[in-house]
MARKOLNU-11729 format. One record per atom (N, C-alpha, C, O, CB): y, z, x; residue in three letters. Coordinates in steps of 0.02 Angstrom, whole numbers, m for minus. Glycine has a CB too. Layout:
! MARKOLNU-11729
      Y      Z      X residu
      Y      Z      X    ALA
...
This chain:
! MARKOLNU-11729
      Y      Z      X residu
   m668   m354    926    UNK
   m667   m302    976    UNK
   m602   m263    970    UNK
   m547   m290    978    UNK
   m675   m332   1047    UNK
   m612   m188    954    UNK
   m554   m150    956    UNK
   m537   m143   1032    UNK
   m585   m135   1070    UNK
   m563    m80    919    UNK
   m458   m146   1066    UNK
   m430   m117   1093    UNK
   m359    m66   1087    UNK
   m314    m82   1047    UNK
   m436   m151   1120    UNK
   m354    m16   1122    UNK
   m307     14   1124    UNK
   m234    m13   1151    UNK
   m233    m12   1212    UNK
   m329     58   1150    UNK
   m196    m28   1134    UNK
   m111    m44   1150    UNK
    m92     37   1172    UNK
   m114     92   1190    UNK
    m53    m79   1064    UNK
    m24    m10   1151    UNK
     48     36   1191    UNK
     45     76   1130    UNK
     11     56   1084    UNK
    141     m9   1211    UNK
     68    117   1127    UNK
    119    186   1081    UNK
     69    196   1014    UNK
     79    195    953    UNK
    223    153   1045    UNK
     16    205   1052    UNK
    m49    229    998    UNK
    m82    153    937    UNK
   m112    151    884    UNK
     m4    310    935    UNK
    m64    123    966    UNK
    m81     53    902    UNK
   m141     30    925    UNK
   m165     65    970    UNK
    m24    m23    897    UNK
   m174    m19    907    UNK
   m233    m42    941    UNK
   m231   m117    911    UNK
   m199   m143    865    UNK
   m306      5    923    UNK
   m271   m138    950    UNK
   m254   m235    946    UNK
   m326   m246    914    UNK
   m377   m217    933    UNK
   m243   m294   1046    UNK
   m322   m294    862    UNK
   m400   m330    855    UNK
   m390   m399    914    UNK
   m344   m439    923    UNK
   m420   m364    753    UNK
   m440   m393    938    UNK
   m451   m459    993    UNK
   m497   m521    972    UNK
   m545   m484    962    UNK
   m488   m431   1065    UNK
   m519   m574    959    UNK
   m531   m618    940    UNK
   m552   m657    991    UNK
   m519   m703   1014    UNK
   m490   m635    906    UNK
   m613   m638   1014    UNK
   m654   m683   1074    UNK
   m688   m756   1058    UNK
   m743   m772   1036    UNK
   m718   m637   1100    UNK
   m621   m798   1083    UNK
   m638   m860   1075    UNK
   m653   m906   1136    UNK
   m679   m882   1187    UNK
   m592   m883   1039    UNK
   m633   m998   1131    UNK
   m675  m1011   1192    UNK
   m597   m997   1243    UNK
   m560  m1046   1243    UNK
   m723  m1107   1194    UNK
   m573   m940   1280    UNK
   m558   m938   1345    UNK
   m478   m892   1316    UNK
   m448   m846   1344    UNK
   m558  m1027   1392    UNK
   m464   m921   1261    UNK
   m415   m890   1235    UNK
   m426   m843   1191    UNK
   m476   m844   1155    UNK
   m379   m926   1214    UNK
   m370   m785   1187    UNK
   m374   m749   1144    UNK
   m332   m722   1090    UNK
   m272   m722   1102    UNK
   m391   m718   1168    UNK
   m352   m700   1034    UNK
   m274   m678   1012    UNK
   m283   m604    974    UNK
   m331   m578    946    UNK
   m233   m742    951    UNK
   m202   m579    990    UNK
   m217   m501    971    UNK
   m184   m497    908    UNK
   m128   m522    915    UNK
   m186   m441   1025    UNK
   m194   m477    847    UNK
   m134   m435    799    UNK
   m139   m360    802    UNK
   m193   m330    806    UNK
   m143   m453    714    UNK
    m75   m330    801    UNK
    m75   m263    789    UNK
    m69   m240    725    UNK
    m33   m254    677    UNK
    m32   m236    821    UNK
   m127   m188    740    UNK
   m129   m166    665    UNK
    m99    m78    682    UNK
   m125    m39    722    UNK
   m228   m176    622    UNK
    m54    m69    649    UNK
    m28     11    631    UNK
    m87     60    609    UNK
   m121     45    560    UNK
     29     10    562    UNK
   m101    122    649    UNK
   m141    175    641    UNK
   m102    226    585    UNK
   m125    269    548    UNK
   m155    209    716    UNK
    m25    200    596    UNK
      7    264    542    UNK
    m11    248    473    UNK
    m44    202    448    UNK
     98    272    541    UNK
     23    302    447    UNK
     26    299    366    UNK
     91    284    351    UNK
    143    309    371    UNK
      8    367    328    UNK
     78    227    303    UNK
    143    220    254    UNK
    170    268    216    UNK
    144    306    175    UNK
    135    177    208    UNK
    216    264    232    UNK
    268    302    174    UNK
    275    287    104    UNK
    294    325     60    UNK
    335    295    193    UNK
    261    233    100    UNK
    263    184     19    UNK
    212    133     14    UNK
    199     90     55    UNK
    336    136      6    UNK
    190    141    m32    UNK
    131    125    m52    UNK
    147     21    m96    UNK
    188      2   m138    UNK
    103    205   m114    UNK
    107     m7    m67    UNK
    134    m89    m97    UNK
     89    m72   m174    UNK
     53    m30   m200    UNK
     94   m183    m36    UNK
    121   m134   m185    UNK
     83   m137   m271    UNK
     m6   m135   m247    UNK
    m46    m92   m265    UNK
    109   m239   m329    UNK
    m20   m191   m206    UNK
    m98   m211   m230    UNK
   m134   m127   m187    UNK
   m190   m110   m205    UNK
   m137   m317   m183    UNK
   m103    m92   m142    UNK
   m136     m5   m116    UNK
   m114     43   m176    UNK
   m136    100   m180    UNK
    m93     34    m27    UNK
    m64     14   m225    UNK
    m58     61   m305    UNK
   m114     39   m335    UNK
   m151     85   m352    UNK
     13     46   m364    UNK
   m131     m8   m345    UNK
   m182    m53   m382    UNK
   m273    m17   m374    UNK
   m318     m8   m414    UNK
   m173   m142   m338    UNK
   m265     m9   m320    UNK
   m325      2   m267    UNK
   m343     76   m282    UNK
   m403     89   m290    UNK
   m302    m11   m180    UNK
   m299    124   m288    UNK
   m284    186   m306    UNK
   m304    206   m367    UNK
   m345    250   m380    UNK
   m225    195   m301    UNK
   m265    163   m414    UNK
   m277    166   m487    UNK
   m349    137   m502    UNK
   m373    154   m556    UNK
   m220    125   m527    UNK
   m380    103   m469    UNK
   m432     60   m489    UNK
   m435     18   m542    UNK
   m473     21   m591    UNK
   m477     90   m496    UNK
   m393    m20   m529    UNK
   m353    m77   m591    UNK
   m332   m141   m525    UNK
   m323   m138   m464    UNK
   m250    m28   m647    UNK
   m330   m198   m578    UNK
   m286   m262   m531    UNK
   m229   m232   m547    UNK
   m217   m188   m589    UNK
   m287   m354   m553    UNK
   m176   m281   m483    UNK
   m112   m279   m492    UNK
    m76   m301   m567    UNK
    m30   m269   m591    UNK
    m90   m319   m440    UNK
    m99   m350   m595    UNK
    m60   m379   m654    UNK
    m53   m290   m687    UNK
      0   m260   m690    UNK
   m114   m454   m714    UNK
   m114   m263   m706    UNK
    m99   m188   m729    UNK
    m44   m165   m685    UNK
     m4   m127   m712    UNK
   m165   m136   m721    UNK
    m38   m176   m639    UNK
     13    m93   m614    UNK
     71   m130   m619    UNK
    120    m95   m636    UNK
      5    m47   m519    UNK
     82   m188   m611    UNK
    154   m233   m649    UNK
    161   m224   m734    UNK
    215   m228   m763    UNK
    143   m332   m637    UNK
    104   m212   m765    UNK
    123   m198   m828    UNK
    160   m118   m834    UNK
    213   m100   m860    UNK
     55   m206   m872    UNK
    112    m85   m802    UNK
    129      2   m809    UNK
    220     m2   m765    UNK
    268     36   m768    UNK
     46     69   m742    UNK
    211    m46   m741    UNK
    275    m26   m720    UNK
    342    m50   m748    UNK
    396    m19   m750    UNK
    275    m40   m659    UNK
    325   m121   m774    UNK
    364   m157   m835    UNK
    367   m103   m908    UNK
    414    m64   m916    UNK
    315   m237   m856    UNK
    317   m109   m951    UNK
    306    m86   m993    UNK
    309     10  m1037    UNK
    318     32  m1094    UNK
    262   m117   m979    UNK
    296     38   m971    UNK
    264     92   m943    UNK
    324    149   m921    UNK
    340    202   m946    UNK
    217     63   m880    UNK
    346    117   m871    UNK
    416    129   m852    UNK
    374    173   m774    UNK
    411    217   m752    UNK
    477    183   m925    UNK
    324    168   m745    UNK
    309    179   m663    UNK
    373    185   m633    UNK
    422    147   m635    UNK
    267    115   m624    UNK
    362    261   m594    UNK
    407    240   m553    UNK
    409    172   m485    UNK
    352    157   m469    UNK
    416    299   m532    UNK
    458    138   m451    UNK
    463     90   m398    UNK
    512    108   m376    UNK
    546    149   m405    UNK
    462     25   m409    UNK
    529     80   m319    UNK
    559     97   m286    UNK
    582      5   m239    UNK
    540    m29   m210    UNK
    520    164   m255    UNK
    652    m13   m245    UNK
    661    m96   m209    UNK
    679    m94   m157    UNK
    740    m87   m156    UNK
    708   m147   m234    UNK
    650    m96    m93    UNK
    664   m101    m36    UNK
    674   m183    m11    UNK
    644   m236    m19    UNK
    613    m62     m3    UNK
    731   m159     19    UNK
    749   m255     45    UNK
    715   m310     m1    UNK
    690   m354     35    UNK
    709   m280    133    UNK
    709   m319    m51    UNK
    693   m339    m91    UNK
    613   m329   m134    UNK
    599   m362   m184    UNK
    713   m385    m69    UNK
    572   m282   m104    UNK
    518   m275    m99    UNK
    504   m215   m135    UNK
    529   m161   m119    UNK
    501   m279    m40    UNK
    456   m225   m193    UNK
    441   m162   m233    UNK
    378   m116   m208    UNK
    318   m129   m200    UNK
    426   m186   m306    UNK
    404    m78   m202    UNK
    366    m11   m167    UNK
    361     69   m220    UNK
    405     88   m258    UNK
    421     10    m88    UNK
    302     99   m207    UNK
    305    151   m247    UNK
    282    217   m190    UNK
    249    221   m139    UNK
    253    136   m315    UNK
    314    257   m226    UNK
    327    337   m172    UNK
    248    368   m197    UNK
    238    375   m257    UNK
    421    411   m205    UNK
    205    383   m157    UNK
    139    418   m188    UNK
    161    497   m228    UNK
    132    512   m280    UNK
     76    435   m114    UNK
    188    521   m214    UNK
    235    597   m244    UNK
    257    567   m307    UNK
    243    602   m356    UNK
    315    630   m191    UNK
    288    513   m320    UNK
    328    509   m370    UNK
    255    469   m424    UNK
    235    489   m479    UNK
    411    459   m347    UNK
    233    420   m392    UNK
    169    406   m435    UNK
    109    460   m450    UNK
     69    449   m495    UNK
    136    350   m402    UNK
    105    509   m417    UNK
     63    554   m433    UNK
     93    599   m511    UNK
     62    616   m561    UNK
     55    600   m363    UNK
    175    610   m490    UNK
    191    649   m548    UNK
    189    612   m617    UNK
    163    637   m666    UNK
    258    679   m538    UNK
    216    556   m616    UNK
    219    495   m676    UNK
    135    504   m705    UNK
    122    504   m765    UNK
    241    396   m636    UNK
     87    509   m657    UNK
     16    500   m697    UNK
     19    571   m720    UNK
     12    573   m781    UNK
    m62    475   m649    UNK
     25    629   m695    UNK
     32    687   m712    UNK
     73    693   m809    UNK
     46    719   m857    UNK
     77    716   m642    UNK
    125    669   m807    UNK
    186    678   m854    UNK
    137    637   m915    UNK
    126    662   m970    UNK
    277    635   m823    UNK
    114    578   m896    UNK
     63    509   m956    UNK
    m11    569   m989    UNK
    m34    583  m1045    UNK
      5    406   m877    UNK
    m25    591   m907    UNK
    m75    608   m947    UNK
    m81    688  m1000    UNK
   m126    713  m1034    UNK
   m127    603   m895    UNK
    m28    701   m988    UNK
     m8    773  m1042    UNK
     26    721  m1088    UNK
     55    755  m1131    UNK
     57    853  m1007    UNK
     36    654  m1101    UNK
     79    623  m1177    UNK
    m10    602  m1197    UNK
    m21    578  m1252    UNK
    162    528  m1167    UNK
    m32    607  m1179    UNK
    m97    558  m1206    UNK
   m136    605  m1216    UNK
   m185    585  m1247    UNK
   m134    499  m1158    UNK
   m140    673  m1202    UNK
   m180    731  m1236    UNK
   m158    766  m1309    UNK
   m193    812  m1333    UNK
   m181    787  m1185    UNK
């Protein structure tokens, strides 16, 4: 059962026996995209977008320890590959 929260978010609710529990899930958009929503994009598994990005040289981006990719900057990188491969 969707409900609406505070500051535009909405709770999934989980009707169990008497108790309940909410997680919030974010309506926004990310700013940076994780590997497996690059993955998803590309229509490839992740091991691919760890290669393209090892191998390949993808742009990433390390946040607090966490590899993230900018959709602007991955759009141009496929842009730049696919004029080397024509």
């Amino acid at each position: 059962m969707f409900q609406f929260g505070h500051l535009g978010k909405f709770t999934l609710a989980d009707e169990g026996k008497g108790m309940s529990r909410k997680k919030k899930v974010s309506t926004a958009k990310s700013l940076l995209l994780t590997i497996p929503e690059v993955a998803i994009k590309l229509n490839v598994c992740r091991g691919t977008v760890y290669n393209l990005i090892h191998h390949e040289g993808s742009p990433t981006i390390m946040f607090r320890g966490l590899r993230r990719v900018h959709p602007d900057l991955l759009q141009k990188w496929l842009a730049e590959h696919e004029k080397q491969a024509a």
